[in-house]
N, C-alpha and C positions, 0 to 999 in steps of 0.2 A: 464681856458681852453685856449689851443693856436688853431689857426685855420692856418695853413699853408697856405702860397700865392701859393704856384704852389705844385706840383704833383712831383717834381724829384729834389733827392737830391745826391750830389757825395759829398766824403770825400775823399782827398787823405791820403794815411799814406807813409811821409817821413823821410825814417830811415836813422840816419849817426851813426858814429863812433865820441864821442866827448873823449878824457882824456880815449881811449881805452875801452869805456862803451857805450855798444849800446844806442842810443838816440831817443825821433821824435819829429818833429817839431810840437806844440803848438801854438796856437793861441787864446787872450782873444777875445769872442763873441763880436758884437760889437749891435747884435739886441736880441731882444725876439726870443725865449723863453732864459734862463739864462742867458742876457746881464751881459757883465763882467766876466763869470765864463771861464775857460780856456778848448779848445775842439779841434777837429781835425780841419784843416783847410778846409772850404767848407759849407754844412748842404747847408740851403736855401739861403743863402750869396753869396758864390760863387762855378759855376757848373764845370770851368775847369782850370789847372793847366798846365803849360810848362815851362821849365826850362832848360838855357844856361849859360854858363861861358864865362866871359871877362877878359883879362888881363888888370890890374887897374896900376895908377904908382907906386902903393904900394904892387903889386902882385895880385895873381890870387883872383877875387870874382865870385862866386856862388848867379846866378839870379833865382829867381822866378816869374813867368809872370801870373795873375791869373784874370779870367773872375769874375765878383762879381754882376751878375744878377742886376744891379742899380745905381751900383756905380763906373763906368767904370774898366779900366782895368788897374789891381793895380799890380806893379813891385816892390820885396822886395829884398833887398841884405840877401841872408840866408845863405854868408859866416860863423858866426858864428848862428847854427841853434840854440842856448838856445834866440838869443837874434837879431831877422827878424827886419831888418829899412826898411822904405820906401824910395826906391831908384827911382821913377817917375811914373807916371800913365798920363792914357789918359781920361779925364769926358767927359761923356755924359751921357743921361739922359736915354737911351736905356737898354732893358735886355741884355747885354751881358751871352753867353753861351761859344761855341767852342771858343779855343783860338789856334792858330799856331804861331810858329816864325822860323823866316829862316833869320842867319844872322842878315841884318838890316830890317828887313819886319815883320810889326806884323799885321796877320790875325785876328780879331775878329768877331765873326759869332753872328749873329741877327735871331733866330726861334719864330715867335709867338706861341708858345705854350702855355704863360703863360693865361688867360683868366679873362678879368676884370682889369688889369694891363698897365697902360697907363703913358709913350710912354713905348709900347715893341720893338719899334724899333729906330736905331740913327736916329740923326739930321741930316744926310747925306741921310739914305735911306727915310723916311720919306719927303724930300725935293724932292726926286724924285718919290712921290707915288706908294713906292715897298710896299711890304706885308712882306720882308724879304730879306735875303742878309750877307754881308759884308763891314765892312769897313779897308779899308789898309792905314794899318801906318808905315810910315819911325822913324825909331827907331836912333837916335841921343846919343854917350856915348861920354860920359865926363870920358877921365882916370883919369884925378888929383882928382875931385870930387867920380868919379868913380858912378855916375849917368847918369838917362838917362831923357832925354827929346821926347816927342812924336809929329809928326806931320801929318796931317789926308791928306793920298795921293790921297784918292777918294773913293768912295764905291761902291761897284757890286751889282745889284737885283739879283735875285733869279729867273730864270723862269722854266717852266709857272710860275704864283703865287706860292710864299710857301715861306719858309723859306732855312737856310744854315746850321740845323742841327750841320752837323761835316763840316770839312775843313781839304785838306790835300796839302801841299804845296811841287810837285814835288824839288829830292834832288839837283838840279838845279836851282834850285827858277825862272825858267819863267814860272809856267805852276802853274794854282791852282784847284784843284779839289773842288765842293762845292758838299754834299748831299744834296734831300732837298727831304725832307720826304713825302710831299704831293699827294694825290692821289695817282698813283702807283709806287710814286719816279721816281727821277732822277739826274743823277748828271750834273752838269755845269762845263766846262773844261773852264777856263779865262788865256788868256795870256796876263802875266802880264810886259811882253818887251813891252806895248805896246805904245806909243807917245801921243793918246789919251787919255785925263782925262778921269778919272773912272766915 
């Protein structure tokens, strides 16, 4: 018997066109239940997906940006979708959930939902005894390498207490919308022009 860690699970299904034959991207599991066996990208591993293209010195790559509930937030080049490399990621030891990017700006959002699960939150908000939140990362590409390097610009709480659910990053990139599910909800508007560390 498996006993699942948390209560919600997302799967994306990424369909391309490869050799003119509809395709979707695969991923071997890397935990229980079927460690190894080949599945859709997400289950209990990771809850969210976003995905932007960069021009590399060898041409156009197709990024994947993906939240992994533990194992921070893992970036694949899925230029060729039979065959995802890891093109950089950000650890930490936090559940990550919502994932945004804009640009050079990667939003990852922090919800304790999970219960019994310890740290469900990053080393940033937890430093700042929030209950939930975000943390903002400056997203660094490498065209020759055609990867990327991540660097942690600061983190947001969440208020009142709660979490940061989803995250949606105005198409301007100064303005960040946080949900945060608690109580009767609310959302948090952070301007992110702003001179002040997070």
């Amino acid at each position: 018997d498996y006993e699942s860690p948390i209560g919600l699970t997302a799967d994306p299904v990424v369909f391309t066109l490869l050799d003119n034959r509809l395709s979707v991207l695969l991923a071997r599991r890397l935990e229980e239940p079927q460690r190894g066996m080949f599945a859709l990208p997400g289950g209990f591993v990771g809850t969210d997906v976003e995905f932007q293209s960069r021009m590399a010195s060898d041409g156009l790559h197709d990024y994947a940006f993906l939240g992994t509930m533990g194992e921070g937030l893992k970036i694949f080049d899925v230029t060729d979708p039979s065959r995802p490399q890891l093109a950089g990621q950000y650890t930490d030891p936090g559940w990550q959930n919502d994932v945004q990017i804009r640009g050079d700006l990667a939003v990852v959002g922090f919800d304790p939902l999970t219960s019994g699960i310890n740290p469900s939150l990053s080393a940033c908000l937890q430093g700042k005894g929030a209950s939930g939140g975000v943390d903002l990362l400056e997203l660094e590409y490498d065209r020759d390498t055609a990867r990327f390097t991540t660097h942690l610009r600061g983190c947001v709480s969440a208020s009142p207490s709660g979490g940061a659910h989803n995250s949606t990053i105005h198409p301007s990139g100064t303005w960040l919308a946080m949900v945060n599910p608690r109580g009767n909800g609310s959302v948090d508007v952070v301007d992110l022009r702003s001179t002040q560390p997070f």
